[in-house]
Backbone as JSON, one array per atom type, in Angstrom:
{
  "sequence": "XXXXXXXXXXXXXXXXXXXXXXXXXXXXXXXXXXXXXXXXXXXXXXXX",
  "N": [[134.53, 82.8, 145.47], [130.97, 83.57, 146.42], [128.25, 83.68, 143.99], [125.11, 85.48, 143.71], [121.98, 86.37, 142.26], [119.14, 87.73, 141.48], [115.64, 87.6, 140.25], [112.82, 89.13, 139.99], [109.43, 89.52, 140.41], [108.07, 91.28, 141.8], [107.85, 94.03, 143.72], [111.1, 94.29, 146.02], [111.88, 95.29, 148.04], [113.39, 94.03, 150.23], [115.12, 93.92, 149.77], [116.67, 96.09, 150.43], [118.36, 97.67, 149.69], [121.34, 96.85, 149.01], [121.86, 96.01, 147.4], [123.07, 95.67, 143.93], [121.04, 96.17, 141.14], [120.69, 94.98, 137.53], [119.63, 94.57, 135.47], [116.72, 94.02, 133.24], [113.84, 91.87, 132.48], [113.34, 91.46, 129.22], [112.19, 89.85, 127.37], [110.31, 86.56, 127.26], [108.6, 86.59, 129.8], [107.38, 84.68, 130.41], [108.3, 82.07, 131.06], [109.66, 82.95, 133.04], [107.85, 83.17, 135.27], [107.35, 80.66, 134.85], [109.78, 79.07, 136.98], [110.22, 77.31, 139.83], [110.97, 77.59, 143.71], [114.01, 75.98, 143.77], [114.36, 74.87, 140.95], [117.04, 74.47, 138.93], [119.23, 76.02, 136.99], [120.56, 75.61, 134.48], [121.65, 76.65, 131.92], [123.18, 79.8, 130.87], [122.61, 82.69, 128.83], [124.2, 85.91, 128.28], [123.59, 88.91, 126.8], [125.02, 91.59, 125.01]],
  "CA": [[133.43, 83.7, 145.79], [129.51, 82.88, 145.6], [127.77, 84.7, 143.38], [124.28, 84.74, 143.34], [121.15, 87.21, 141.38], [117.72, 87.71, 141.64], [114.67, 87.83, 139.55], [111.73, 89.19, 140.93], [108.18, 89.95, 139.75], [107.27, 92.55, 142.32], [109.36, 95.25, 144.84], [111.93, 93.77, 146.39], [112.23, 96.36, 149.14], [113.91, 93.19, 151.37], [117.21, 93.63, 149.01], [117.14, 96.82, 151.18], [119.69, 98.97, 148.84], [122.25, 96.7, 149.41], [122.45, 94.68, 146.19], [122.85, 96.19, 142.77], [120.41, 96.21, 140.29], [121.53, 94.9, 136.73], [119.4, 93.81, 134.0], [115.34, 93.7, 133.06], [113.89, 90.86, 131.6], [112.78, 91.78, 128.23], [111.11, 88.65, 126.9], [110.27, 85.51, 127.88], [108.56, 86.14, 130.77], [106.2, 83.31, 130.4], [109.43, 81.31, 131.36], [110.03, 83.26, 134.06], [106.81, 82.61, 135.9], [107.06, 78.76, 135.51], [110.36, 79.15, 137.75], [109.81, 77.12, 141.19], [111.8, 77.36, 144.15], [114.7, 74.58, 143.87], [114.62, 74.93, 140.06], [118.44, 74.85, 138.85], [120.23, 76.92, 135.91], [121.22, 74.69, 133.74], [123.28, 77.36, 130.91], [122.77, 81.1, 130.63], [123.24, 83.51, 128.06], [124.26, 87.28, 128.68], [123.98, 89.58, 126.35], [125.64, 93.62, 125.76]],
  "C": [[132.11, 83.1, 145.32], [129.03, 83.81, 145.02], [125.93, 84.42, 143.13], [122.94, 85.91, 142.2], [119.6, 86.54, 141.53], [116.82, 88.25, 140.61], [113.42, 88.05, 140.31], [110.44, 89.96, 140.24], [107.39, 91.33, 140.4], [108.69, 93.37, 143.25], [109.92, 93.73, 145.66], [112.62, 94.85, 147.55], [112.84, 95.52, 150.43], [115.16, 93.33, 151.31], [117.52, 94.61, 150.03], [118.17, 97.83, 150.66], [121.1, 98.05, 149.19], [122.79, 96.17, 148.68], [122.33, 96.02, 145.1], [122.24, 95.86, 141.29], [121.14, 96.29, 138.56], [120.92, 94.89, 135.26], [117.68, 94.0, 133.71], [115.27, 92.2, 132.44], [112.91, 91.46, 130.33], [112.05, 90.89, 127.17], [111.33, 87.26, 127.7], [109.89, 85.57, 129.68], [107.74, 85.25, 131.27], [107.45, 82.35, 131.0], [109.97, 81.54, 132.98], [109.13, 82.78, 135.43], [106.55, 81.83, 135.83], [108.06, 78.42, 136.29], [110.07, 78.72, 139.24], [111.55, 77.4, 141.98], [112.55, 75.73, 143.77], [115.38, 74.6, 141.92], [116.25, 75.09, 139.91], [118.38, 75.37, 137.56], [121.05, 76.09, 135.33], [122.32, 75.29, 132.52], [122.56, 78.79, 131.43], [123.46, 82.19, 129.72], [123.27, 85.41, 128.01], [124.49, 87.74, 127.31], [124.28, 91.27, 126.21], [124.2, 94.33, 125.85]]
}
């Protein structure tokens, strides 16, 4: 299965209700906004 997730800075009214909403970002969003397309995901850490 692919799995994929989105971060997004403004509405996202394209998702259309079709995806489910999971997480905020609660810091670091200075990090977030140097994010280009193409950029890869190199680790990631989830927490509860």
């Amino acid at each position: 299965n692919d799995a994929q997730f989105f971060i997004t800075k403004t509405d996202a009214s394209w998702l259309n209700g079709q995806y489910t909403n999971f997480g905020i970002v609660t810091k670091g969003m200075d990090v977030v906004n140097k994010i280009v397309i193409g950029d890869k995901i190199l680790g990631i850490n989830i927490f509860p």
